[in-house]
PDBQT receptor file of N, H, CA, C and O in Angstrom, charges set to zero:
ATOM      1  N   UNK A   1     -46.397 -62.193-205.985  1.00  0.00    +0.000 N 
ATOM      2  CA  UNK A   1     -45.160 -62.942-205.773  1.00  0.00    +0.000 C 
ATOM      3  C   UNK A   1     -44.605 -62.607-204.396  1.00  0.00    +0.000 C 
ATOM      4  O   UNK A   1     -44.530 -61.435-204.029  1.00  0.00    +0.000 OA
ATOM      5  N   UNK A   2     -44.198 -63.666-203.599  1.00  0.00    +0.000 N 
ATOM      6  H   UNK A   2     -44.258 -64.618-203.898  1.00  0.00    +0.000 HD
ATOM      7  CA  UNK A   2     -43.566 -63.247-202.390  1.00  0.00    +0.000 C 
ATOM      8  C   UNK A   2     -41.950 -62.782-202.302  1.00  0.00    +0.000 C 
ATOM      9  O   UNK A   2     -40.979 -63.445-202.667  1.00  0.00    +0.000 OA
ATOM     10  N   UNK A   3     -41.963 -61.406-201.692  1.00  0.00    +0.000 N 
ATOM     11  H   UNK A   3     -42.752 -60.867-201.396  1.00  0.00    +0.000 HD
ATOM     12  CA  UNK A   3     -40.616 -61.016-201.293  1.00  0.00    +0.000 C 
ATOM     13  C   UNK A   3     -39.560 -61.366-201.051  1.00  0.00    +0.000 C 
ATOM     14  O   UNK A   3     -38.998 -60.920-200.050  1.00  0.00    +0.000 OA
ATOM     15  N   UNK A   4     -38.893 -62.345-201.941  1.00  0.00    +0.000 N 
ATOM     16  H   UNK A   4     -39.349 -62.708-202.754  1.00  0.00    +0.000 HD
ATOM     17  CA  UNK A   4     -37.763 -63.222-201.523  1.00  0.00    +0.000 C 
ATOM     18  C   UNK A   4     -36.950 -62.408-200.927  1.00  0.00    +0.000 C 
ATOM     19  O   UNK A   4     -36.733 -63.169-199.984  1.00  0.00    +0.000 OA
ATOM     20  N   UNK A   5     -36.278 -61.440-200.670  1.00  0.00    +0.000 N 
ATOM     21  H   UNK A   5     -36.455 -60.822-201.436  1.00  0.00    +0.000 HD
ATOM     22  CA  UNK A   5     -35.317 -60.954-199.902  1.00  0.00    +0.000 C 
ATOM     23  C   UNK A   5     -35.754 -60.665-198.795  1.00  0.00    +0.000 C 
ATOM     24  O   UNK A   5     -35.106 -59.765-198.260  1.00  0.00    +0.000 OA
ATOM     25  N   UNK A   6     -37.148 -61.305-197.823  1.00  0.00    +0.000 N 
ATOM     26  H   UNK A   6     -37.675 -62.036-198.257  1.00  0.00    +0.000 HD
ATOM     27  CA  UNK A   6     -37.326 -61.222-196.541  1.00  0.00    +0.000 C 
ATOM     28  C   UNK A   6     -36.744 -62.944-196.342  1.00  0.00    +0.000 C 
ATOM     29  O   UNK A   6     -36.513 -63.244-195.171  1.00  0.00    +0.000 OA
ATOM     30  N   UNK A   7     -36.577 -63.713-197.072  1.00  0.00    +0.000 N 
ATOM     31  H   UNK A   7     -36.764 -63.469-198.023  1.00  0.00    +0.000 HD
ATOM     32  CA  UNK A   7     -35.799 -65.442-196.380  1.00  0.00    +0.000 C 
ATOM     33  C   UNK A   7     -34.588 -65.003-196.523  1.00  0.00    +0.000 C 
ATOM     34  O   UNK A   7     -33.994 -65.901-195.926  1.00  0.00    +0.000 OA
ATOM     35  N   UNK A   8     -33.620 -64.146-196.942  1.00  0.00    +0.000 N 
ATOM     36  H   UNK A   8     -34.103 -63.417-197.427  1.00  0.00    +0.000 HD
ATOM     37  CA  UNK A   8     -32.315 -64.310-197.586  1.00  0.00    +0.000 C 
ATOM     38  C   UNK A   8     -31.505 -62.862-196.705  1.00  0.00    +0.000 C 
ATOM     39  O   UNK A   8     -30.307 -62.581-196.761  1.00  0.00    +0.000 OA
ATOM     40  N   UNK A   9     -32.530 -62.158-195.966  1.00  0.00    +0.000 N 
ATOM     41  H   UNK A   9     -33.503 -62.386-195.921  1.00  0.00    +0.000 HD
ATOM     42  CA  UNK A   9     -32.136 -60.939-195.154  1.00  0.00    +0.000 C 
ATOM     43  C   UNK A   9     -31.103 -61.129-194.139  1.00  0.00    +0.000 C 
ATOM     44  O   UNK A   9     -31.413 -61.557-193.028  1.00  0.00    +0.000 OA
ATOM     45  N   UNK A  10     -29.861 -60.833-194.451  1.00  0.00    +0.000 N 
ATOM     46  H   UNK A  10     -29.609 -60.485-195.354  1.00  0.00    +0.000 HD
ATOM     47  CA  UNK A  10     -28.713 -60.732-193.594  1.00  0.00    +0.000 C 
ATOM     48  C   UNK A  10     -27.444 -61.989-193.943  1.00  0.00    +0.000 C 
ATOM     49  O   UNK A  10     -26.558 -62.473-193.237  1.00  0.00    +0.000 OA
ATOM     50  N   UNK A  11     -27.853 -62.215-195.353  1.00  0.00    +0.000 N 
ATOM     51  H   UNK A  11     -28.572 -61.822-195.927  1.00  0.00    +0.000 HD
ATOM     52  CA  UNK A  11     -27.236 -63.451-195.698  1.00  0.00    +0.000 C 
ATOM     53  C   UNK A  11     -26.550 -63.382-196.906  1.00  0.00    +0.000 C 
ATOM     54  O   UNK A  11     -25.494 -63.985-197.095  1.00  0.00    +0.000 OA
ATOM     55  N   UNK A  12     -27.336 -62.366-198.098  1.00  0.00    +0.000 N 
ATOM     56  H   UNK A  12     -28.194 -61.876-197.945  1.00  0.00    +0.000 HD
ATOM     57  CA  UNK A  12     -26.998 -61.907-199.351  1.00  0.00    +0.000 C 
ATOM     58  C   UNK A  12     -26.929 -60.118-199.556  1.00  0.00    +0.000 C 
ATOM     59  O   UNK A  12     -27.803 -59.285-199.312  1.00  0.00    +0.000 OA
ATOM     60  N   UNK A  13     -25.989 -59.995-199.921  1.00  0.00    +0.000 N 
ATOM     61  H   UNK A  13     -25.279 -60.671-200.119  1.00  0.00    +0.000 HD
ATOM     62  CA  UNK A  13     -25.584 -58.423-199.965  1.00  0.00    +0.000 C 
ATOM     63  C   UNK A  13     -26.390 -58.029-201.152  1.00  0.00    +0.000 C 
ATOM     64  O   UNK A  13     -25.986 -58.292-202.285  1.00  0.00    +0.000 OA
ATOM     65  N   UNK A  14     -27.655 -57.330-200.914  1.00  0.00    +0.000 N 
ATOM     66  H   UNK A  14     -27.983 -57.116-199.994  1.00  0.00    +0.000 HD
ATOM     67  CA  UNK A  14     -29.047 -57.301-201.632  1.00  0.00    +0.000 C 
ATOM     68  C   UNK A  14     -28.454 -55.918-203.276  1.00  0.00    +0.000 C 
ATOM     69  O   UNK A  14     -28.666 -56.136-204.469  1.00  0.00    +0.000 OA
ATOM     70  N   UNK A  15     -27.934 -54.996-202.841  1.00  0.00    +0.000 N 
ATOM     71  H   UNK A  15     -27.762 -54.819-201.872  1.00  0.00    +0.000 HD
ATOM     72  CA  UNK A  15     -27.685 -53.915-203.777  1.00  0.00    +0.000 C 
ATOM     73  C   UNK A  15     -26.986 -54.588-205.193  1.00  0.00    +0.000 C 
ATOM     74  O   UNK A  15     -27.157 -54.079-206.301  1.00  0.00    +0.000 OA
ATOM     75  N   UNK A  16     -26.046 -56.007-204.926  1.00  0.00    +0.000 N 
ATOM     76  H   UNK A  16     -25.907 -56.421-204.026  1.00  0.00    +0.000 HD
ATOM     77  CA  UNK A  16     -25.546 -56.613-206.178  1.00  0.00    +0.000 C 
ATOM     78  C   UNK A  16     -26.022 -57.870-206.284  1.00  0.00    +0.000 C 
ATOM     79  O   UNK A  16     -25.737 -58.605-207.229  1.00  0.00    +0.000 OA
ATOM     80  N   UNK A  17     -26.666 -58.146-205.464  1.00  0.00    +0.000 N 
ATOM     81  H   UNK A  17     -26.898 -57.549-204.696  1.00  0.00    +0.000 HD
ATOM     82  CA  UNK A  17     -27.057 -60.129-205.579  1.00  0.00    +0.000 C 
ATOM     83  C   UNK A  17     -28.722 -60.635-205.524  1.00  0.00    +0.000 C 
ATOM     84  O   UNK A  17     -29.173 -61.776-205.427  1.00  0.00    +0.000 OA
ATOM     85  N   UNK A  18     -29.425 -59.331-205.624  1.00  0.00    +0.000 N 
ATOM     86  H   UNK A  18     -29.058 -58.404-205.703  1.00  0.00    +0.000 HD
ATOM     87  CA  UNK A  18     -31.357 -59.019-205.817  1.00  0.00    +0.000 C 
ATOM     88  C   UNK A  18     -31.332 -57.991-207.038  1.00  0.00    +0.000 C 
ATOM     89  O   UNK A  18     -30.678 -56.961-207.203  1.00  0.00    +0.000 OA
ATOM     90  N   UNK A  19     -32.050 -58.483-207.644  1.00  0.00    +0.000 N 
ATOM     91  H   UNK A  19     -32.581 -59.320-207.510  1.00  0.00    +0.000 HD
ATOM     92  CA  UNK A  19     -32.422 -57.666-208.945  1.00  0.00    +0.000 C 
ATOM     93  C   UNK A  19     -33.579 -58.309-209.587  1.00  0.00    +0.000 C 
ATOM     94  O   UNK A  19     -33.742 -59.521-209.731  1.00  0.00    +0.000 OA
ATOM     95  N   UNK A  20     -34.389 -57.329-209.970  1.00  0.00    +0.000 N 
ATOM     96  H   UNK A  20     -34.257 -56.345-209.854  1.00  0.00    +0.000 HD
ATOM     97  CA  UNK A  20     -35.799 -57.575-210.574  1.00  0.00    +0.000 C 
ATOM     98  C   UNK A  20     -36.506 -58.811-209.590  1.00  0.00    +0.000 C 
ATOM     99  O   UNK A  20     -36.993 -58.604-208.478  1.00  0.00    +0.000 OA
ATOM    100  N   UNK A  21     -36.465 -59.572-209.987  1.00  0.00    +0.000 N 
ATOM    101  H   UNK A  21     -36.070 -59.740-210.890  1.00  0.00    +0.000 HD
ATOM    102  CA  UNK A  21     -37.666 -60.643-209.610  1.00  0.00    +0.000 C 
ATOM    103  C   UNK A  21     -36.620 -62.208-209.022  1.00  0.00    +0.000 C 
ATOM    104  O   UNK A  21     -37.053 -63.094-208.285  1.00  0.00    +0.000 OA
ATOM    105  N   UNK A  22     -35.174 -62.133-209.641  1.00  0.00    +0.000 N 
ATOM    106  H   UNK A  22     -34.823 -61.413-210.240  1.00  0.00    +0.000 HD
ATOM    107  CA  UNK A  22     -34.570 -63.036-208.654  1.00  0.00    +0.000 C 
ATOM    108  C   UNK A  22     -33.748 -62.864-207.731  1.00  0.00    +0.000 C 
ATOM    109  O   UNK A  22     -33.725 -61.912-206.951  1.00  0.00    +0.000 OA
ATOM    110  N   UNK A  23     -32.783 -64.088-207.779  1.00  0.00    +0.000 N 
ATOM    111  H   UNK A  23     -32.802 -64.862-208.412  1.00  0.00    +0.000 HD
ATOM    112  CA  UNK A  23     -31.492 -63.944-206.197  1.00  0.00    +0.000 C 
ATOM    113  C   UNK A  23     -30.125 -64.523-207.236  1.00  0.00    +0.000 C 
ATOM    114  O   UNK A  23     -29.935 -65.539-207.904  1.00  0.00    +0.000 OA
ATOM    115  N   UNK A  24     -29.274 -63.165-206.922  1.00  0.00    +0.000 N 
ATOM    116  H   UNK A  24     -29.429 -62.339-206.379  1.00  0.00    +0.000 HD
ATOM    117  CA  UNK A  24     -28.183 -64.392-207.448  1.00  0.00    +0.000 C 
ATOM    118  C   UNK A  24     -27.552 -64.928-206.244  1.00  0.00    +0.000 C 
ATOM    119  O   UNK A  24     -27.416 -64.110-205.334  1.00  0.00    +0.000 OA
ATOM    120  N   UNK A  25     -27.124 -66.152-206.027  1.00  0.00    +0.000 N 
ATOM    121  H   UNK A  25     -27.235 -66.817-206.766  1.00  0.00    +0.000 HD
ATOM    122  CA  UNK A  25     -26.744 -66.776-205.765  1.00  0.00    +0.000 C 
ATOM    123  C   UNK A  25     -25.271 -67.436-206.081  1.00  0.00    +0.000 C 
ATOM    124  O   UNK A  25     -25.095 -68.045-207.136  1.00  0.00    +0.000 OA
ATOM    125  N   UNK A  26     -24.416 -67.310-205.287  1.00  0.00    +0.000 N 
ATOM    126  H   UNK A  26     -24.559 -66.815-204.430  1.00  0.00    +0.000 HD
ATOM    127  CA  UNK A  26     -23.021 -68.271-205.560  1.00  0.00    +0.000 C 
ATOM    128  C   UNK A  26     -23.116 -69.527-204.695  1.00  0.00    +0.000 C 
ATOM    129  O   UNK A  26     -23.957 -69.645-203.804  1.00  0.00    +0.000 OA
ATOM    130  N   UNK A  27     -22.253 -70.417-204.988  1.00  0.00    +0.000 N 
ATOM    131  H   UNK A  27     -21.570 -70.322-205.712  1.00  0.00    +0.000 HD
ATOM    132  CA  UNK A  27     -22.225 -71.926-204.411  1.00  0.00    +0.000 C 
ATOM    133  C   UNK A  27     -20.618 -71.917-204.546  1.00  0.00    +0.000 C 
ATOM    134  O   UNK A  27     -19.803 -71.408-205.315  1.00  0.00    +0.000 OA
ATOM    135  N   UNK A  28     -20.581 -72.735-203.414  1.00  0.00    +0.000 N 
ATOM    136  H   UNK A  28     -21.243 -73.148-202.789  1.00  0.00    +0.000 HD
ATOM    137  CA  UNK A  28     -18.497 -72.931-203.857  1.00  0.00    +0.000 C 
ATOM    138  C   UNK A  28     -18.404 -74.396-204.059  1.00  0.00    +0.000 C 
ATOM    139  O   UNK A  28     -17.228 -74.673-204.293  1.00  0.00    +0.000 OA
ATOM    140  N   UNK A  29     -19.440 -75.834-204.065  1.00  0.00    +0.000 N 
ATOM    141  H   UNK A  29     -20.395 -75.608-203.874  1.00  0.00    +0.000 HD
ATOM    142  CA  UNK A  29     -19.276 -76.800-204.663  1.00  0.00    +0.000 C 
ATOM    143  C   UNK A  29     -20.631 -77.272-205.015  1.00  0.00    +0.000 C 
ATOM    144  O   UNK A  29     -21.623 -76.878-204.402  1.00  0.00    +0.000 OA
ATOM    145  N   UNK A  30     -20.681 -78.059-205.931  1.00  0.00    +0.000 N 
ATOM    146  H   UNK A  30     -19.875 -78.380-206.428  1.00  0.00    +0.000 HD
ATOM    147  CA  UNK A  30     -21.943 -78.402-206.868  1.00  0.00    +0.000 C 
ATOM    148  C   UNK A  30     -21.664 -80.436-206.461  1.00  0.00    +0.000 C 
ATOM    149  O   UNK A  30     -20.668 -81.137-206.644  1.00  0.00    +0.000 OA
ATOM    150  N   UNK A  31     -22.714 -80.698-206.019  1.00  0.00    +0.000 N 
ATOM    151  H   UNK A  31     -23.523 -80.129-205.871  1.00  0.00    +0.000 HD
ATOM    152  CA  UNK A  31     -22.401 -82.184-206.099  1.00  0.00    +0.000 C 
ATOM    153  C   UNK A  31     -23.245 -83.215-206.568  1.00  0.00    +0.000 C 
ATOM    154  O   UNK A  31     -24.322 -82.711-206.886  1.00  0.00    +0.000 OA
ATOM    155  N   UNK A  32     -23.231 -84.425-206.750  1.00  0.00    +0.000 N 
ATOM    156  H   UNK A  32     -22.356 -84.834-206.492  1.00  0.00    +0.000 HD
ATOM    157  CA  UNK A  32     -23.913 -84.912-207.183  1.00  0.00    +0.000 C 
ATOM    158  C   UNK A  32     -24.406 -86.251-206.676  1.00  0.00    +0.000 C 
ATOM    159  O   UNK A  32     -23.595 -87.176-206.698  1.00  0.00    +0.000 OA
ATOM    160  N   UNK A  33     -25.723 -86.496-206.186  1.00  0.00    +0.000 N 
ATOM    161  H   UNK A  33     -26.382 -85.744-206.168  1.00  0.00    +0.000 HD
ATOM    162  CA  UNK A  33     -26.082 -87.927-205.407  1.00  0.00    +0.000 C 
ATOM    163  C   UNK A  33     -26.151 -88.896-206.824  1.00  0.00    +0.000 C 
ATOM    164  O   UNK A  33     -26.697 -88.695-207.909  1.00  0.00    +0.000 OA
ATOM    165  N   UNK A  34     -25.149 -90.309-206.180  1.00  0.00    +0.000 N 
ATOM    166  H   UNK A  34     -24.705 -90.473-205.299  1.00  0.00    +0.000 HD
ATOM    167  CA  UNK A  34     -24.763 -91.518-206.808  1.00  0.00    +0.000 C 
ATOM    168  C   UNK A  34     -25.493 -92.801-206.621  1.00  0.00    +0.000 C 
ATOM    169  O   UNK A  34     -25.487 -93.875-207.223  1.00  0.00    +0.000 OA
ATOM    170  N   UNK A  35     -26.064 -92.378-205.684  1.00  0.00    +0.000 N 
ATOM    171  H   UNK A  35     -26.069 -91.506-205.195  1.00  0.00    +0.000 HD
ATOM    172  CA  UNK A  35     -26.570 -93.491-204.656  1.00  0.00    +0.000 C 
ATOM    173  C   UNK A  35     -27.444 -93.138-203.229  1.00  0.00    +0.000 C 
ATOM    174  O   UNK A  35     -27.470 -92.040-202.672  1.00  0.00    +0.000 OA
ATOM    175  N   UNK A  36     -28.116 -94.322-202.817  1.00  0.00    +0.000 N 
ATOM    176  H   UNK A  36     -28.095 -95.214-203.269  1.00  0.00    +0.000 HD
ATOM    177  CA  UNK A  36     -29.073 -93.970-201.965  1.00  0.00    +0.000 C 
ATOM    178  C   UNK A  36     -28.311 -93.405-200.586  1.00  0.00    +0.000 C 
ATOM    179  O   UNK A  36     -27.123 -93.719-200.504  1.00  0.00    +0.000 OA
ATOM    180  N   UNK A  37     -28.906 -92.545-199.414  1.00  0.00    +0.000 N 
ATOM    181  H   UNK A  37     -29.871 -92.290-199.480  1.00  0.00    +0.000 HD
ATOM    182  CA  UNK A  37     -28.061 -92.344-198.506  1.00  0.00    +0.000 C 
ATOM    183  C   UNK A  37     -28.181 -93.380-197.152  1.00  0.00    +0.000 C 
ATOM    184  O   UNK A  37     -28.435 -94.559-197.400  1.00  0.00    +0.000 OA
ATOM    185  N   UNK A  38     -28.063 -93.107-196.200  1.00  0.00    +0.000 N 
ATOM    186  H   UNK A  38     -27.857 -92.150-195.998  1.00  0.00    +0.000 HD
ATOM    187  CA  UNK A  38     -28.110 -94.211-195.371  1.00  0.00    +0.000 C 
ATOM    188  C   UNK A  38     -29.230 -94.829-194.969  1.00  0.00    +0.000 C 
ATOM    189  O   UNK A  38     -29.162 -95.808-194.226  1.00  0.00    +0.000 OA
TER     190      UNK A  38
């Protein structure tokens, strides 16, 4: 399996947001495509 915390290095504070085998991740909006884009 490749080392995900070498794409995410200097971006995610690894000691609370890497554990075992994933990434947690936060988002501050979730959206949703309605329609085609331009």
């Amino acid at each position: 399996m490749t080392d995900l915390t070498a794409f995410v290095d200097g971006i995610v504070h690894e000691p609370t947001q890497t554990e075992g085998r994933g990434l947690d991740l936060t988002v501050t909006e979730v959206h949703e495509v309605t329609g085609p884009g331009r």
